[in-house]
C-alpha positions as CSV (number, residue, x, y, z in Angstrom):
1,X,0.0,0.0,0.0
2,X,2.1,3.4,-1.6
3,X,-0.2,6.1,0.4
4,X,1.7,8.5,-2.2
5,X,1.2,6.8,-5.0
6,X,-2.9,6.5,-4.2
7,X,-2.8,10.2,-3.3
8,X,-1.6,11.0,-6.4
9,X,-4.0,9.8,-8.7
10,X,-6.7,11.0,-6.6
11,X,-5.1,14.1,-6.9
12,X,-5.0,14.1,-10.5
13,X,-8.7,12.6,-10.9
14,X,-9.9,15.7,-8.3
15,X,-7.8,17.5,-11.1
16,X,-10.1,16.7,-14.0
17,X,-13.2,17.1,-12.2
18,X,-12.2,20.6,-11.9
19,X,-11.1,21.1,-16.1
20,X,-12.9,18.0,-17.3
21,X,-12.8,19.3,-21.4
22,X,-9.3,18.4,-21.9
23,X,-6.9,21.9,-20.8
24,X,-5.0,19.6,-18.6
25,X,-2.1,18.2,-20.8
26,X,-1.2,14.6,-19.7
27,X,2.7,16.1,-19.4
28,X,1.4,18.4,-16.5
29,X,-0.3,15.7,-14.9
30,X,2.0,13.7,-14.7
31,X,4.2,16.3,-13.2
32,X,1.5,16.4,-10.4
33,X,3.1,14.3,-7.0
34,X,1.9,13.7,-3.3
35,X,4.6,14.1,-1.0
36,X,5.5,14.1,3.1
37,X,5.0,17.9,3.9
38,X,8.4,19.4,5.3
39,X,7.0,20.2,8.4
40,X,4.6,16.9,9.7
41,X,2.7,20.1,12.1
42,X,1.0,21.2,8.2
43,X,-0.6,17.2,7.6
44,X,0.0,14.2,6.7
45,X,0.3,15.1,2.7
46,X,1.4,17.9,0.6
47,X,0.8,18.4,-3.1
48,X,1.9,20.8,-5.7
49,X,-0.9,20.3,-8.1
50,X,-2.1,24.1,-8.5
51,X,1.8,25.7,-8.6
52,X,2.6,22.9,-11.4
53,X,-0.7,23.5,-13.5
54,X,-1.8,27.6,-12.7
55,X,1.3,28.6,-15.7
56,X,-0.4,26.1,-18.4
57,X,-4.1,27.3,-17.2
58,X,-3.5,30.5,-16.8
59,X,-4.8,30.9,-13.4
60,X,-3.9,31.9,-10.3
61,X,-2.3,29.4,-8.3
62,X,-4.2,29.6,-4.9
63,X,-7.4,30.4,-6.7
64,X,-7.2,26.7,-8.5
65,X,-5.6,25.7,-5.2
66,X,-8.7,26.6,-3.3
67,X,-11.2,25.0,-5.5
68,X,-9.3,21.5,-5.7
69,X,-9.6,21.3,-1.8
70,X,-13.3,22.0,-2.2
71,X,-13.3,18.5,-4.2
72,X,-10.7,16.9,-2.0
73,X,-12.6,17.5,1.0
74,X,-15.3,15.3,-0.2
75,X,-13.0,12.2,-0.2
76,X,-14.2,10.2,3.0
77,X,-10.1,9.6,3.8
78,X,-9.4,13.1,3.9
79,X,-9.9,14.8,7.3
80,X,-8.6,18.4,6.5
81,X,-7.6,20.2,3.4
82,X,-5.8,23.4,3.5
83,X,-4.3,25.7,1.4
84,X,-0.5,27.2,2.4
85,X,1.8,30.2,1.0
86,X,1.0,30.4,-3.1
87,X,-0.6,27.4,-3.5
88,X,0.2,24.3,-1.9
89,X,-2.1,22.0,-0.6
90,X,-1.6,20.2,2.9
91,X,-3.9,17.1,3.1
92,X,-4.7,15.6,7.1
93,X,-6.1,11.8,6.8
94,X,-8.6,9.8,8.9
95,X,-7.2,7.2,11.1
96,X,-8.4,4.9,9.2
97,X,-6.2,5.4,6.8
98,X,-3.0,4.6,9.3
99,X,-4.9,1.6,9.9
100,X,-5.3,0.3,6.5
101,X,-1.2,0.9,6.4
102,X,-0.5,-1.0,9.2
103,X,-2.7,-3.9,8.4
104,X,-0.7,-3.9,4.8
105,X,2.4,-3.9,6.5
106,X,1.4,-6.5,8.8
107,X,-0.5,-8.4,5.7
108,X,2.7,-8.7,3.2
109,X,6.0,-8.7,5.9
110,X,8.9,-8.0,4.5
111,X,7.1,-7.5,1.1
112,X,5.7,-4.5,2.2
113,X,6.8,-1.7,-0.2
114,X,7.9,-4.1,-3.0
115,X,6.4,-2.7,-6.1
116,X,6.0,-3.1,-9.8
117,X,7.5,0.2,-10.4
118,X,10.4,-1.3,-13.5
119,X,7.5,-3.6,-14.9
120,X,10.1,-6.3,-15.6
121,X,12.2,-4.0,-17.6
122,X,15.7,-6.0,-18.3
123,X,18.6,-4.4,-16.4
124,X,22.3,-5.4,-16.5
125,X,23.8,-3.8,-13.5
126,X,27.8,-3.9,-14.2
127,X,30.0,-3.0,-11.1
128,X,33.6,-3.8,-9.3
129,X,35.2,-4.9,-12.7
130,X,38.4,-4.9,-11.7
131,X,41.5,-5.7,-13.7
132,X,42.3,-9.7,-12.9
133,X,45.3,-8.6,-12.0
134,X,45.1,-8.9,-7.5
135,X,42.5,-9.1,-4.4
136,X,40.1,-6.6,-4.0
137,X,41.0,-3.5,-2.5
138,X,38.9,-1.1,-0.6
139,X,38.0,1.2,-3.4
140,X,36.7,-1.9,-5.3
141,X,34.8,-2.4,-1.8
142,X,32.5,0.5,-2.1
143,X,31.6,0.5,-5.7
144,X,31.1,-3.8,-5.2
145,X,28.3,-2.9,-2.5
146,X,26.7,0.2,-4.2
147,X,26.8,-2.0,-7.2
148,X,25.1,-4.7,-5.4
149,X,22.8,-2.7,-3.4
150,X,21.4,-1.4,-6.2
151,X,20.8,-4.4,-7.9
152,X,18.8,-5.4,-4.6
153,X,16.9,-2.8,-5.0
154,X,16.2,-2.6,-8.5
155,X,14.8,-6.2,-8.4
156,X,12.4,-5.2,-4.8
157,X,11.3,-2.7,-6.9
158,X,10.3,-5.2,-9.9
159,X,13.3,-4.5,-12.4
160,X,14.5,-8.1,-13.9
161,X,18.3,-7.3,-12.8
162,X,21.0,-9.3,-14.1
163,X,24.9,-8.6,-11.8
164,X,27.1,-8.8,-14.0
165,X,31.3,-8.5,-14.3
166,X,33.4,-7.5,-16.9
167,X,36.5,-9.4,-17.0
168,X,39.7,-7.1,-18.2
169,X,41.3,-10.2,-19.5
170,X,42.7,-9.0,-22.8
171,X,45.9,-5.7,-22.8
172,X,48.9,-6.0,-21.7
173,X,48.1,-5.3,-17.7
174,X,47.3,-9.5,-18.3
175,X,50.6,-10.2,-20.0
176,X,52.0,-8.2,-17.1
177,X,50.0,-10.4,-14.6
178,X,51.6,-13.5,-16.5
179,X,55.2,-12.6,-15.8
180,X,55.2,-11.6,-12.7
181,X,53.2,-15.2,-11.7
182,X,56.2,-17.1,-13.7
183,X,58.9,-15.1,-11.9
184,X,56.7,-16.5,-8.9
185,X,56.8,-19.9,-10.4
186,X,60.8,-20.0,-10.7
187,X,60.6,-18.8,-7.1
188,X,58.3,-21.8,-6.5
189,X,61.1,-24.1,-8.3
190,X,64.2,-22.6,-5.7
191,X,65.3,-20.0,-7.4
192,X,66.5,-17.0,-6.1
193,X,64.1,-14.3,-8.0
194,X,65.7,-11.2,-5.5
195,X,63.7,-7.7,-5.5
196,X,60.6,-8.2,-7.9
197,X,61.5,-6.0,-10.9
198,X,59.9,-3.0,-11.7
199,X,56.9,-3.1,-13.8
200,X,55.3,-6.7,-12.1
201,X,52.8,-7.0,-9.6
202,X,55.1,-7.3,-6.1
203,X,52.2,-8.4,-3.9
204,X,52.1,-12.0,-2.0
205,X,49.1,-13.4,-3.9
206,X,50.7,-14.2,-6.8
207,X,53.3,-16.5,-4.5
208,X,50.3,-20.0,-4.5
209,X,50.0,-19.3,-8.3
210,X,53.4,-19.8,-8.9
211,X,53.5,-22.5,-6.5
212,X,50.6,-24.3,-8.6
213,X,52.7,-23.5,-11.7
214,X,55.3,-25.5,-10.5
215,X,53.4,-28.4,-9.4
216,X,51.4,-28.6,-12.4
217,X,54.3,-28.2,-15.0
218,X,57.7,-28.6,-12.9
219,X,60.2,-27.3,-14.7
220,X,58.8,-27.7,-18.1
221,X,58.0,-24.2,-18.5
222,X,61.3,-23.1,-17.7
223,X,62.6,-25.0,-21.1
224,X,60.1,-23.2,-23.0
225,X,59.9,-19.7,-25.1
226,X,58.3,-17.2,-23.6
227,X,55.7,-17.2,-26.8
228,X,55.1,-20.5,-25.4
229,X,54.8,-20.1,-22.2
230,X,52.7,-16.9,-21.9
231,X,49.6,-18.3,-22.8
232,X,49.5,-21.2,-20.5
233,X,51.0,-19.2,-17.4
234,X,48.3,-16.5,-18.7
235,X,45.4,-18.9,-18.2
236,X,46.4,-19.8,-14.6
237,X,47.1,-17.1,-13.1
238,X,43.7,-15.4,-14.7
239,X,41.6,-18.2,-13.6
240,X,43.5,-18.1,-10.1
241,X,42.7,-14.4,-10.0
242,X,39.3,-14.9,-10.8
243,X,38.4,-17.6,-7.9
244,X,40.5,-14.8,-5.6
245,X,38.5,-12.3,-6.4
246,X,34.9,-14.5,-6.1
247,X,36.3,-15.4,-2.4
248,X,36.9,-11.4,-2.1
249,X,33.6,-10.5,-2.9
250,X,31.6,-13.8,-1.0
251,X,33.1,-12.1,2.3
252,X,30.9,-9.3,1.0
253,X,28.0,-11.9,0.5
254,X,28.8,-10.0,-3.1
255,X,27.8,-12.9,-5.6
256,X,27.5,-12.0,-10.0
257,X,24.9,-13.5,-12.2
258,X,27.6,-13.1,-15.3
259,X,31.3,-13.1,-15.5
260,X,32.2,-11.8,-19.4
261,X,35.3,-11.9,-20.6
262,X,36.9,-9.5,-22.8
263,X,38.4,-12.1,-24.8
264,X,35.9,-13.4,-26.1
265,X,34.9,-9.9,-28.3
266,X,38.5,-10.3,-29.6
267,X,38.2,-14.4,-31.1
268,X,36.0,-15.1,-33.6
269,X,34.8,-18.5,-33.6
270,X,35.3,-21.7,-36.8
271,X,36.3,-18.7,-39.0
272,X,33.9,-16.3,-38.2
273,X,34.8,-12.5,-37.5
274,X,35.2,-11.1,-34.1
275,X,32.3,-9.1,-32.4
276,X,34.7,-6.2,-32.2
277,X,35.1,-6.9,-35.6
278,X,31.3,-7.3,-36.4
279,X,30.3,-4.3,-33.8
280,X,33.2,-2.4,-36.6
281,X,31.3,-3.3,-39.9
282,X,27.4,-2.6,-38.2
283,X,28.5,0.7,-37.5
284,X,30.5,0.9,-40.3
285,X,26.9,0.4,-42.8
286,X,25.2,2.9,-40.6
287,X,27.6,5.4,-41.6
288,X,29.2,5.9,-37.8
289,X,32.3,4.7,-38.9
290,X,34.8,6.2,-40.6
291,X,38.7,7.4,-41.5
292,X,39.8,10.4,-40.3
293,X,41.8,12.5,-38.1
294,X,41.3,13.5,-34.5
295,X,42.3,17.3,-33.3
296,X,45.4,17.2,-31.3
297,X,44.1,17.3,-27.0
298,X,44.0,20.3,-25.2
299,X,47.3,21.3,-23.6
300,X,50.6,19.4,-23.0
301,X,50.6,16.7,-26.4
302,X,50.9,13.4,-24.8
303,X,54.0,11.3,-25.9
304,X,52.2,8.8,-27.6
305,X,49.9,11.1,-30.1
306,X,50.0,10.6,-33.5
307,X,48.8,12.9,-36.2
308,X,47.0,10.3,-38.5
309,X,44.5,9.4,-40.1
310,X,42.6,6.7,-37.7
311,X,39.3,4.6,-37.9
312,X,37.0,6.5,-36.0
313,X,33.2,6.2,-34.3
314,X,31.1,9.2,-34.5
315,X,30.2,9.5,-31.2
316,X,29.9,13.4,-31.2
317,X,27.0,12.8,-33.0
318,X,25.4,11.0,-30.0
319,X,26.7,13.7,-27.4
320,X,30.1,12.7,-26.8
321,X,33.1,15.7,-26.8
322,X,35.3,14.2,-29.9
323,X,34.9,11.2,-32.5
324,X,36.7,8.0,-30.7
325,X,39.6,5.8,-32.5
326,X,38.4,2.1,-32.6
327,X,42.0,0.9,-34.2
328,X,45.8,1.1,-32.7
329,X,48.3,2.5,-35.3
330,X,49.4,-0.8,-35.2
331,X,46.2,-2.2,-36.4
332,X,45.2,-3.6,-33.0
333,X,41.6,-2.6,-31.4
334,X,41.6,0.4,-28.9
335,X,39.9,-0.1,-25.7
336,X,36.8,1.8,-26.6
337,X,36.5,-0.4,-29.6
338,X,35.8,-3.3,-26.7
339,X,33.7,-1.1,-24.9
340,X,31.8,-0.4,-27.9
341,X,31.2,-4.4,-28.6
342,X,30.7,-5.2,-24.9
343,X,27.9,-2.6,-24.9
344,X,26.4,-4.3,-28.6
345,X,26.6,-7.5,-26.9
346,X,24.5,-6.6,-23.5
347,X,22.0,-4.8,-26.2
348,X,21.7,-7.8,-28.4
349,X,21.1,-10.1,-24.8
350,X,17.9,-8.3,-24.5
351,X,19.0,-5.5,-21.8
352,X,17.0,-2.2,-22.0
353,X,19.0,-0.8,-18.9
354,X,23.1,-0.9,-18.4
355,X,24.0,1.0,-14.9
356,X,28.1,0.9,-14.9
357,X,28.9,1.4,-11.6
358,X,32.5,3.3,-12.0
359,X,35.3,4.8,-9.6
360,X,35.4,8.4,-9.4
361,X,38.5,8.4,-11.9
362,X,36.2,7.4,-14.9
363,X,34.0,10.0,-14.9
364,X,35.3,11.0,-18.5
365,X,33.9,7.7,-19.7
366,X,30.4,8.7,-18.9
367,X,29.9,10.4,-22.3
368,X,31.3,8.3,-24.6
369,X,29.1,5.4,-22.8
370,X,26.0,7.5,-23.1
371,X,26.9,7.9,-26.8
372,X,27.7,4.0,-27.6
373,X,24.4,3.0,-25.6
374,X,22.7,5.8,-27.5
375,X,23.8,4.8,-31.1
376,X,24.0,0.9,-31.0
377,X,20.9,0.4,-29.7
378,X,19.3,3.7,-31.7
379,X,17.9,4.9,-28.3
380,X,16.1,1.9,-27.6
381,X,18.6,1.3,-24.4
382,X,19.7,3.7,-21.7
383,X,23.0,3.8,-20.2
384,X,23.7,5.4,-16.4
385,X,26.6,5.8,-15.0
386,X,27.0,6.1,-11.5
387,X,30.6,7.2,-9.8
388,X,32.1,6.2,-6.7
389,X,34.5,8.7,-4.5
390,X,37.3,7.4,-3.0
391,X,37.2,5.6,0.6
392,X,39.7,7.0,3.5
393,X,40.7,4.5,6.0
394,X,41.0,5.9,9.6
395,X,41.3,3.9,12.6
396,X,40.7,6.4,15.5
397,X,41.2,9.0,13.8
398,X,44.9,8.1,12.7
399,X,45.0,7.0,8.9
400,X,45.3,3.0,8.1
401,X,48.8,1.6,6.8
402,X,49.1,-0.4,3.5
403,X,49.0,-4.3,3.6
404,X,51.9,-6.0,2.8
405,X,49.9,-8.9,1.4
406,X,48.9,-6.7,-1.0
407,X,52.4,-5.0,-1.9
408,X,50.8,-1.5,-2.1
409,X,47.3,-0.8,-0.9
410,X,44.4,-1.8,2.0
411,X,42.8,-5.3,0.5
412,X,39.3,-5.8,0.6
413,X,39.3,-9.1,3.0
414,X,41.6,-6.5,5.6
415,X,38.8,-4.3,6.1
416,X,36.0,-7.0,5.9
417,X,38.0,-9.5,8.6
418,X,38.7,-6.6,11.0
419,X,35.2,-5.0,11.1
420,X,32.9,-7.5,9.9
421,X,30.4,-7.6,6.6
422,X,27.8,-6.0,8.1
423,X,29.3,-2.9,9.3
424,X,31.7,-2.6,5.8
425,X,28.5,-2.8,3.9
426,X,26.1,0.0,5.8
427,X,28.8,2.4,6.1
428,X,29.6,1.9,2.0
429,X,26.1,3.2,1.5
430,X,25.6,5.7,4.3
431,X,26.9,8.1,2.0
432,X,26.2,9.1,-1.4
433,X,27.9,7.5,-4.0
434,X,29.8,11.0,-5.2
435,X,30.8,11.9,-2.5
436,X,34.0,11.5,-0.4
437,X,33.7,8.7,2.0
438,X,35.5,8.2,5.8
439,X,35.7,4.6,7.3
440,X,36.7,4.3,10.7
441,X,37.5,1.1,11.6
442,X,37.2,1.6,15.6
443,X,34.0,3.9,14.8
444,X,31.8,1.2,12.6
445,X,32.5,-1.2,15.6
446,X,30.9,1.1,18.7
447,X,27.9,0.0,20.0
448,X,26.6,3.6,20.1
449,X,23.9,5.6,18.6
450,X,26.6,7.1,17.0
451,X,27.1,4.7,14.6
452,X,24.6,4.1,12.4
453,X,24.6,0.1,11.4
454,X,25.0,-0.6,15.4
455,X,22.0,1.8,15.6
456,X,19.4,0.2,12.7
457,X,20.4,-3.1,13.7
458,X,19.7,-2.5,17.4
459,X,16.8,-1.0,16.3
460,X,15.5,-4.5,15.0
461,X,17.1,-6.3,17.8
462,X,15.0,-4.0,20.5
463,X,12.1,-5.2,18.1
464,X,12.2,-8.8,18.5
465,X,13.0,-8.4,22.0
466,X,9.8,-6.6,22.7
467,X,7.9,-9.6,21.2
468,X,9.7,-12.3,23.3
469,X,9.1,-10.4,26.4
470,X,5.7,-10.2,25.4
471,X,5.1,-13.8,24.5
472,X,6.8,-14.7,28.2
473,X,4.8,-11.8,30.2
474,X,1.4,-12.2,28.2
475,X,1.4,-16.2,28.1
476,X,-2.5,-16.0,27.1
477,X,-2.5,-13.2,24.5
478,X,-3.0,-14.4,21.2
479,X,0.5,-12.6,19.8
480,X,0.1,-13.9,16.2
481,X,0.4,-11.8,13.0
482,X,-3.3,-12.7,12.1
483,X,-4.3,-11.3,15.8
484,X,-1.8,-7.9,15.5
485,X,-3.6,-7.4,12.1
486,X,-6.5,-7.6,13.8
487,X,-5.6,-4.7,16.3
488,X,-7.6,-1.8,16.7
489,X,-4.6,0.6,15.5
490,X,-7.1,3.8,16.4
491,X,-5.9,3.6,19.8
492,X,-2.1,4.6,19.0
493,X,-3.0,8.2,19.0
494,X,0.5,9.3,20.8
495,X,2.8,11.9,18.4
496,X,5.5,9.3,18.4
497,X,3.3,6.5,17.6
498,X,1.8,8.3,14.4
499,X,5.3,9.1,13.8
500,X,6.7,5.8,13.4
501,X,3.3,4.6,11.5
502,X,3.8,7.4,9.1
503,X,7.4,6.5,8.5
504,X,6.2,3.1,7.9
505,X,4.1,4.6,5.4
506,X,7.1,6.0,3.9
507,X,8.6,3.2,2.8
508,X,6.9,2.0,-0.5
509,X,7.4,5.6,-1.8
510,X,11.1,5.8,-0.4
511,X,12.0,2.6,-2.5
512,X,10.2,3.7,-5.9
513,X,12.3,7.2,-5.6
514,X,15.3,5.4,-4.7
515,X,15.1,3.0,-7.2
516,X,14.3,5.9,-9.9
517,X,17.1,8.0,-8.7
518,X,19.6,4.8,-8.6
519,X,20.8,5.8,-5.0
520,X,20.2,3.4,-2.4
521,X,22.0,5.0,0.0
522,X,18.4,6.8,0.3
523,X,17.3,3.3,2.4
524,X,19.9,3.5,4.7
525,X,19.4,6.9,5.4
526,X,15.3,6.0,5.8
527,X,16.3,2.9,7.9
528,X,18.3,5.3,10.1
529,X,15.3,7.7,10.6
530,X,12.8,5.1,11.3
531,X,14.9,3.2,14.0
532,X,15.3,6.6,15.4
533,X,11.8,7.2,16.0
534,X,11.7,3.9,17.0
535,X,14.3,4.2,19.9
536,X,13.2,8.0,20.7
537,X,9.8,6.7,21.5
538,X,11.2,3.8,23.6
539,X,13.3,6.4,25.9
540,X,10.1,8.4,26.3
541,X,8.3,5.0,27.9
542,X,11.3,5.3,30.5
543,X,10.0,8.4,32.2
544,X,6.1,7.8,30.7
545,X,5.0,4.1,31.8
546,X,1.8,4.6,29.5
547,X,3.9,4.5,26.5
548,X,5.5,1.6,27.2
549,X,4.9,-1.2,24.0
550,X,3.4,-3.7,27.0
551,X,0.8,-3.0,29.9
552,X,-0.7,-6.2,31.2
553,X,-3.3,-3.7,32.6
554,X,-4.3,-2.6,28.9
555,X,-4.2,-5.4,26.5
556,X,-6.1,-3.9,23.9
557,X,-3.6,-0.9,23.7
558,X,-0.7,-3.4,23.8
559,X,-1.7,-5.7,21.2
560,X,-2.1,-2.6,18.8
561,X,1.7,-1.5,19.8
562,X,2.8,-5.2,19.5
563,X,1.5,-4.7,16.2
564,X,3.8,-1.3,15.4
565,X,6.6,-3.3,17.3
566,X,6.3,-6.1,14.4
567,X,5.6,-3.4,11.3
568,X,8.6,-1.5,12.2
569,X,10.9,-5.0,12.7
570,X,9.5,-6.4,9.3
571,X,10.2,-2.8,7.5
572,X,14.0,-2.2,9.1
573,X,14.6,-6.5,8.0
574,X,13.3,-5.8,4.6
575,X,15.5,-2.5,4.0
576,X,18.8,-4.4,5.7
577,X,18.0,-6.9,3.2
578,X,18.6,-4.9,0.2
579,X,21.8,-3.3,1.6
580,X,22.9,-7.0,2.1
581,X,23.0,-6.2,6.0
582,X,21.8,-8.5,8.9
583,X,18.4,-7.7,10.8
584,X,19.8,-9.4,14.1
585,X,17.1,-10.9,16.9
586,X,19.3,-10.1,19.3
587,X,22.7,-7.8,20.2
588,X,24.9,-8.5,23.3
């Protein structure tokens, strides 16, 4: 039940009564919302149906204002109707209403608020990505559980999500990967390999793939070329990266639908052409390829710029700031060419959606994406990009060292073994995704109010324990759900009871909006507010015994605040859930 949502279209119905010969234009309708007023004092609802429509009907705003709360007053769910400043309209509902919410919340448990908002659409939601190259480390960490939040959220709010990874297995960053795991493996055989040169990967992990080298081939490899050689060292250490990085991400509970690899848009198959290759002669019939030259960059030239003529998209014709090179003066295929096919193949797998979940050192890609998803799919697809800051580490305060497992940053499995899933995974999204980020490790751990996944999660915890000290203390109370539906919710007339039920209300509208705006750091900040109220109105029961969830002396009244007890726990376990956070039963 989306009070909002319902709201809205009889907002918009109350709308046409008033101009019912067609001077509303369905584009100003729909521009028509229902919304929380800022100040809860004004109502229960707020609209801004007369300032969006007075312009286009050339009326005053408070004038058509006035005469829409004539018709809204006539709804048997609206108590009051008002209008406030220029021409907005506060709305005050009937109990019964809160009621109604309660009993839905009650009804569909940790369901309540899932919706049909993305009608199945297909989205592919692409994030971590990482080169194959090492573990995780922590910047991978935030844009792995925004990634993966988001997909969460997407599919509670009835997208068809697909998680997906792109391998970098193809460049010479792999090649690179490959000699420094045989240098590893002639280590592995005895030898003395000294200081890892400069240039390979120095870090530890690569120390068990060369030791699996060595078992697998002894000292075969040794006796071979390095054109031999490469390839089969490649292959290893790629798939030994690959099962390192899964066992990264499962300590996030972080799990992909797809794994694609690169490589496969660079082989064509039984003598076919590549897809690069295929992406290259599609385009190439539609006119958006072509040979020319590029403009030399702004600035300093780079060392490696060539004044030439190059094979070149046209993706300024799709927004982007220059025409992109899809070949290598060597004839070899630029990265964007890849890009370009990856995209063509996600299209051609039926996706309608691609969200690339980037760091914050890619945001020059997000044109030149918008402008492939734009021209392969002909505007039939939409591409977003969403960019993750950087994380600082701090514990108390004082900045966190490097890890010498890693040879030169903070892995991933550090972070998660020190602090635990739950709290890496809140804090990741307690933030917005663009902006800067601070992880404490000693703060994330206090069981304070201070810290916010200590405080949602104790928020659920307190929850459940109301309910078991209920069931002992109340031994002959029917405590099901079917009897706290059945609760006569009328009698929770206290401010910080309706406060908590309207936040309940909240939610179904907080996860379309979130799921709209792609930010599902908007659920942990609602989780945060509604375990809030929550504890705020559990202090108040301290000093006012008549608040208190349970009074033997007033059953009815209890069994109705046993009911907000179990909306509030079934609302903060269904949000934790799509951050891929814990609802505990009980904290020590």
């Amino acid at each position: 039940m989306n009070i909002f949502s319902e709201f809205t279209g009889r907002v918009r119905a109350a709308v046409l009564d008033l101009y019912p010969n067609g001077e509303v234009a369905p584009e100003a309708l729909e521009r028509i919302v229902v919304e929380p007023p800022r100040d809860p004092a004004h109502g229960d609802l707020a609209t801004n149906a007369a300032m969006v429509l007075a312009k286009p009907l050339k009326t005053n705003p408070r004038a058509l204002a006035e005469g829409l709360v004539e018709l809204l007053l006539r709804d048997t769910d609206v108590a009051e109707a008002s209008v406030a400043g220029p021409g907005f309209i506060n709305m005050r509902l009937v109990p019964e209403v809160w009621t109604k919410v309660m009993r839905a919340v009650l009804e569909t448990g940790r369901d309540f608020g899932r919706s049909d908002l993305g009608g199945g659409l297909k989205v592919n939601v692409e994030y971590v990505s990482a080169n194959p190259t090492g573990p995780m480390h922590v910047g991978h960490c935030r844009g792995a559980v925004v990634g993966d939040a988001l997909a969460s959220l997407l599919d509670f709010a009835g997208y068809d999500v697909t998680r997906e990874y792109y391998i970098n297995d193809a460049g010479a960053q792999v090649d690179v990967l490959a000699r420094s795991a045989f240098l590893r493996y002639r280590e592995a055989l005895g030898e003395d390999i000294g200081e890892i040169p400069e240039g390979l990967y120095p870090g530890d992990y690569l120390v068990p793939v060369g030791k699996a080298l060595a078992a697998e081939y002894g000292e075969r490899l040794k006796d071979m070329a390095e054109e031999a050689w490469l390839p089969l060292v490649k292959n290893a250490t790629i798939a030994a990266m690959l099962d390192l990085i899964r066992a990264d991400l499962a300590l996030l509970n972080v799990h992909h639908e797809e794994f694609f690899s690169e490589r496969t848009l660079h082989e064509g198959a039984d003598g076919k052409p590549s897809q690069i290759e295929e992406m290259i002669e599609e385009l190439r019939a539609r006119d958006l390829v072509y040979e020319g030259t590029l403009p030399p960059p702004k600035g300093q030239l780079p060392e490696d710029w060539e004044d030439r003529e190059q094979t070149l998209f046209r993706a300024t014709a799709y927004g982007d700031d220059i025409d992109r090179p899809l070949l290598k003066s060597d004839g070899s295929y630029t990265y964007f060419a890849a890009d370009v096919a990856y995209f063509r193949s996600k299209f051609r797998r039926g996706f309608k959606e691609m969200i690339f979940i980037l760091g914050a050192d890619h945001g020059g890609y997000v044109k030149r994406l918008e402008a492939v998803g734009r021209a392969i799919s002909n505007d039939d697809a939409k591409v977003i990009v969403r960019l993750c800051q950087l994380v600082k580490l701090f514990r108390g305060g004082e900045p966190v060292r490097m890890s010498k497992r890693s040879g030169d940053f903070v892995t991933l499995r550090d972070v998660v073994e020190e602090v635990g899933r739950d709290p890496v995974r809140f804090m990741m999204v307690y933030r917005k995704n663009d902006a800067p980020l601070d992880f404490d490790f000693k703060k994330v751990t206090e069981q304070s109010k201070d810290n916010p996944v200590f405080y949602v999660q104790y928020g659920h915890a307190r929850c459940r324990s109301v309910l078991r000290q209920a069931a002992q203390e109340l031994t002959d109370m029917d405590q099901s759900v079917a009897a706290l539906r059945e609760a006569d919710f009328g009698l929770l007339d206290d401010s910080g009871e309706r406060e908590i039920i309207a936040r309940l209300a909240a939610w179904p509208r907080l996860v379309d909006s979130a799921a709209e705006a792609h930010e599902p750091h908007r659920v942990a900040f609602y989780l945060h507010e509604l375990a809030s109220a929550l504890h705020s109105h559990w202090n108040r029961g301290k000093d006012l015994p008549q608040l208190r969830f349970i009074n033997i002396e007033d059953r009815q009244t209890t069994l109705a605040r046993l009911g907000l007890v179990q909306a509030v726990s079934e609302v903060l376990a269904s949000g934790l859930s799509i951050l891929g956070v814990d609802a505990p039963e009980e904290m020590r």
